[in-house]
N, C-alpha and C positions, 0 to 999 in steps of 0.2 A: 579599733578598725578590724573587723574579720577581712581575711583572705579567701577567697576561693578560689578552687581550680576547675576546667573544664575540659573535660576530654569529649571528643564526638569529630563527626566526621566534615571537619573546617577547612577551606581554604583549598578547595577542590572545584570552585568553581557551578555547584550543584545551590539552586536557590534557594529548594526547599531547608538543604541543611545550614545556609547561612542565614533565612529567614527566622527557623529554631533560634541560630544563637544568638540575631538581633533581639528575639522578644523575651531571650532567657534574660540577657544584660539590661533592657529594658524593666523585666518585673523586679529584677532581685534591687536596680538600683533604685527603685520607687521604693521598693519595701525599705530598705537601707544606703541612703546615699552615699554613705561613706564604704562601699563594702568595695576591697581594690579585688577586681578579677583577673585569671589567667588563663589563657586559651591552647591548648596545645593544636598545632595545626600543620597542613600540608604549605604553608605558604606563610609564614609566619611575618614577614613584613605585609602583607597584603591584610592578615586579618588584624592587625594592629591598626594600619593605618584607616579601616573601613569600619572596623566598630571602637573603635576608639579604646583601646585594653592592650594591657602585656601580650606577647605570645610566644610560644616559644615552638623550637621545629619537634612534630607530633615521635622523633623518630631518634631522636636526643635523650639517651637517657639521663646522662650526667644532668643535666638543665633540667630534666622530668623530675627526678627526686630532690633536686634542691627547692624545686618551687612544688612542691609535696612537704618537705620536709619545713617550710615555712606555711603552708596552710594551715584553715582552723576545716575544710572540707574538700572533698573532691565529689563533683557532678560530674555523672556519663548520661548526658543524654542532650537533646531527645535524637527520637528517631525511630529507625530500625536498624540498632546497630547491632544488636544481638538476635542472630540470625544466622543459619550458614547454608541459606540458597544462594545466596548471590557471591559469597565467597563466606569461608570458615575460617581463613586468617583472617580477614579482618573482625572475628567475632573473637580467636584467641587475643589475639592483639589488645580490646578492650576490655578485657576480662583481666589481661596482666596488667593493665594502668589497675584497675580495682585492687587488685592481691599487693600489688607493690604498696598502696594506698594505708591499705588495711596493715601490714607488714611492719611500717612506719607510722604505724599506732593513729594513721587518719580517720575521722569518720567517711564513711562513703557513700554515697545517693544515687539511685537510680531516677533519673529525674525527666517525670510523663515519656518514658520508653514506650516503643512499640515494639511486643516479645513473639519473636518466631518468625514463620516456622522452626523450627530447632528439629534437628532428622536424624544427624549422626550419634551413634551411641557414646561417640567419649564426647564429642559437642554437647547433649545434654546431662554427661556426667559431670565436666568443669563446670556446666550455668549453676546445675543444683550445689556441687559442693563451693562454690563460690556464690553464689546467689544468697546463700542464707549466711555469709559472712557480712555482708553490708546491713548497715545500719536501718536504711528506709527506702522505700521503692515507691515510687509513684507510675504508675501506666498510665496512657493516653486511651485505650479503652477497655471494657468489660474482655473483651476477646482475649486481649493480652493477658488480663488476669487470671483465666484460664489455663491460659500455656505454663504461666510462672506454675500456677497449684499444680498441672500434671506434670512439672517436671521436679515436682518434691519441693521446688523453694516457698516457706511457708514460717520461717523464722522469723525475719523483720515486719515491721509493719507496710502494708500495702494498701494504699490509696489508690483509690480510682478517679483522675482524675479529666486532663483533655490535652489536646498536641497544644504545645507552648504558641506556637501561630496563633491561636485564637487569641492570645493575652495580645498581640500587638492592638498599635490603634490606627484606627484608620487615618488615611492622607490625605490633602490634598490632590486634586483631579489635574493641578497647571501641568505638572511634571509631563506625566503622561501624554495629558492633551498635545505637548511639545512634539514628543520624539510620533504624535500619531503625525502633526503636521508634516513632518519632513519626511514620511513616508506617503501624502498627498491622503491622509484618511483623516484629520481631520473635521469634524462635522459631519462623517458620511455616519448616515444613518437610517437601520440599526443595523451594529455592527458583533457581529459575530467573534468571539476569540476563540482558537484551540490552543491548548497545551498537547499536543502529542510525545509519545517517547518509542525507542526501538525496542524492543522485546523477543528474543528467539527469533530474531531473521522471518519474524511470520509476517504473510504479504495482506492474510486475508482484511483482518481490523482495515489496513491504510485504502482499502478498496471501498468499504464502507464505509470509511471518515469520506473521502473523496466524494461519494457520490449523494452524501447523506449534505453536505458542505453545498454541490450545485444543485440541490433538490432544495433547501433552505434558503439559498441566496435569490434563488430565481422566486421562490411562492411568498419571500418579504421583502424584498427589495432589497435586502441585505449583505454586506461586503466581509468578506472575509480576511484574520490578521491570523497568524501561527505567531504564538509567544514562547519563546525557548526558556525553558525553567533552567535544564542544564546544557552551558556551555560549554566545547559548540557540540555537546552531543547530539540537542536534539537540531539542530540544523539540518541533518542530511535528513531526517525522516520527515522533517515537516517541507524541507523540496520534494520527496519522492510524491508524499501527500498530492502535492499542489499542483505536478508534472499529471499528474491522473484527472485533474478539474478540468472542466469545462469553461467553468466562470472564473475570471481572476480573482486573486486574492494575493496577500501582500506576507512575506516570511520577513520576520524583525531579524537581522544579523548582528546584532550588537550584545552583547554581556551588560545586565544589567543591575544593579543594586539594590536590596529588599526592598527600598521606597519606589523606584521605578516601578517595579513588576506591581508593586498594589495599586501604583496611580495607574498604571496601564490597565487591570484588569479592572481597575475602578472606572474605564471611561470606553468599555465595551457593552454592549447590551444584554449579551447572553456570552456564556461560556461554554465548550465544549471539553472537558477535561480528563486525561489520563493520567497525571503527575499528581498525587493526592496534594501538593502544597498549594497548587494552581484551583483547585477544589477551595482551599482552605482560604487563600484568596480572594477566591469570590466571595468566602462565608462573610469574611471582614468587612471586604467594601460592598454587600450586599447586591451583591451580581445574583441574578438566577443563572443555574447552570444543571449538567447533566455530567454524569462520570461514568466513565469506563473502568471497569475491573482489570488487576491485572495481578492482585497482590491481594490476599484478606486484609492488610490496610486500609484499602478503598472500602470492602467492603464493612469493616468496622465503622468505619467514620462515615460512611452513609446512612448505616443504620443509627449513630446517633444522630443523626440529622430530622431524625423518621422517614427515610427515603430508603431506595437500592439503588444501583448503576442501573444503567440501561443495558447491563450486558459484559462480556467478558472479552477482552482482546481474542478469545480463540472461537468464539460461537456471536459476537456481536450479528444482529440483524438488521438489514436495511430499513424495515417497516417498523421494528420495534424502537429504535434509535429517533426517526423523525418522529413519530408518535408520539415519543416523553417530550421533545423539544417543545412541538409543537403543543400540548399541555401545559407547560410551564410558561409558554412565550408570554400571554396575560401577565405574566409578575413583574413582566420588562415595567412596566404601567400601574402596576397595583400590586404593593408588594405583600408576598406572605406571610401574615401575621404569626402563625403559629411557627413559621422556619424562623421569623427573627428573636422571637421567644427561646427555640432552640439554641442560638449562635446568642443571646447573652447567656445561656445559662453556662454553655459551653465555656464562656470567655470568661468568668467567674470564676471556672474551674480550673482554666488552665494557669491564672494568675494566682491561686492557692498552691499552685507548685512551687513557688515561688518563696510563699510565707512560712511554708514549709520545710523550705532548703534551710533560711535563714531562724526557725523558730532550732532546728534542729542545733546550728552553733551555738544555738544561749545556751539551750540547754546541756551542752558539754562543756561552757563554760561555765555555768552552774553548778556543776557536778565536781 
């Protein structure tokens, strides 16, 4: 039986980062059934009891190195955990589960990360002189492979692969269809989703979802739902949104679980999307949708999609924004053959992260 461990940023309530670990523990247990995994997390009874695995508190060391010291690997990823715009402790922080990892003779895998920005000089002096300490690195796009090369890490091997989301499989629609009834939506159709998020206190984006949302609902008859990817952060922003609308629309208040969020996006017509997982979501359950920038994440992963956002949270445009919609709406109806082309080859790719993690333990048990 291998062990594995996983470090990444679990049990904070963010869907995009529990969707990650759903479809990491999803591939690796396809590849190997037998393979017992461990979770380090902010919530360590919550992500035990929601993906069914060990877990232990992310902040424990004693517990960190004993269930190190019993693996045959340790995974960081996915994400963008290695980064330090949004914070640099949390980048040193996953940088020392790896050295500890390495320290105590583990193999260690970067597994489909999303790399950077990285800005600080000693920020990018620990990635490179740690970076090339790890055994294998897989990224989720071309982009990220970039940043690794210009920041000298260039020792392990690196695969180009896709964000782990895409290995999930798609769900059932009842879930969904449920929690739309008892918000009275229902059958209403067609039905619009946004994932919105706050970003820099900037008002302009939420002026422009707003009026782009009653300019849409009014020219298709269509009813508008806000799906919060993280709870309850984006709550306030998807009310400030809807306090700006003309036309109702409906803000989901509930915290929901990787299979919800995809029967919910799976049972919307179009999507409007800021949170790249809410994007990644639709890719699954084959939503058309449109994305806003906010992060070269988005714009990485729209360009593998052969698409771009409609724009950036700081320069979005009213007319350029319903213009893509309105261009896409057709696929509500006839879907994209060439995007579905894309999203298998995608989901191929990101479930080779997987055969990867695990071809890597034979082969150290091989050795």
């Amino acid at each position: 039986m291998s062990e594995v461990v996983v470090s990444g940023y679990y049990g904070f309530a963010n869907a995009g980062d529990e969707a990650m670990l759903t479809s990491m523990i999803e591939a690796l247990t396809e590849v190997d059934p037998d393979v017992k995994i461990t979770v380090f997390s902010g919530r360590p009874s919550e992500t035990s009891s929601r993906h069914g695995v060990a877990a232990i508190h992310r902040l424990n060391y004693p517990e960190i190195i004993r269930a190190l010291t019993k693996s045959d690997l340790l995974i960081s990823g996915g994400g963008s955990l290695l980064q330090d715009v949004t914070s640099d402790r949390s980048l040193y922080y996953y940088l020392s589960i790896m050295i500890l990892a390495r320290k105590l003779g583990k193999p260690v895998m970067l597994y489909a990360q999303g790399i950077g920005p990285v800005r600080g000089a000693l920020a990018k002096g620990a990635m490179r002189y740690i970076g090339n300490m790890v055994d294998l690195i897989t990224v989720r796009d071309s982009g990220s492979y970039d940043e690794l090369i210009a920041l000298g890490i260039k020792k392990p091997p690196i695969y180009v692969t896709a964000d782990p989301v895409l290995a999930l499989h798609q769900v059932g629609k009842d879930i969904g269809r449920g929690i739309l009834r008892r918000h009275n939506l229902e059958g209403a159709s067609p039905l619009i989703g946004l994932s919105a998020r706050e970003w820099k206190s900037w008002g302009h984006y939420k002026n422009v979802l707003a009026q782009a949302l009653d300019l849409l609902a009014e020219e298709f008859g269509a009813r508008v739902v806000f799906i919060p990817m993280q709870f309850p952060g984006d709550l306030e922003v998807a009310r400030e949104i809807k306090s700006k609308m003309s036309r109702p629309a409906v803000v989901l208040e509930e915290e929901y679980t990787t299979s919800e969020l995809l029967s919910l996006v799976g049972n919307v017509d179009f999507l409007i999307g800021v949170r790249l997982h809410a994007l990644i979501f639709a890719s699954v359950m084959h939503v058309p949708f449109v994305g806003l920038s906010y992060d070269p994440k988005i714009d990485r992963f729209m360009e593998s999609m052969g698409d771009k956002p409609a724009g950036t949270l700081q320069d979005v445009n009213l007319d350029e924004l319903v213009s893509k919609v309105r261009t896409l709406w057709p696929e509500i109806s006839c879907p994209n053959k060439q995007r579905e082309e894309s999203i298998g080859a995608l989901r191929k790719k990101a479930f080779y992260n997987a055969e990867l993690a695990l071809g890597l333990i034979e082969s150290r048990k091989r050795g």
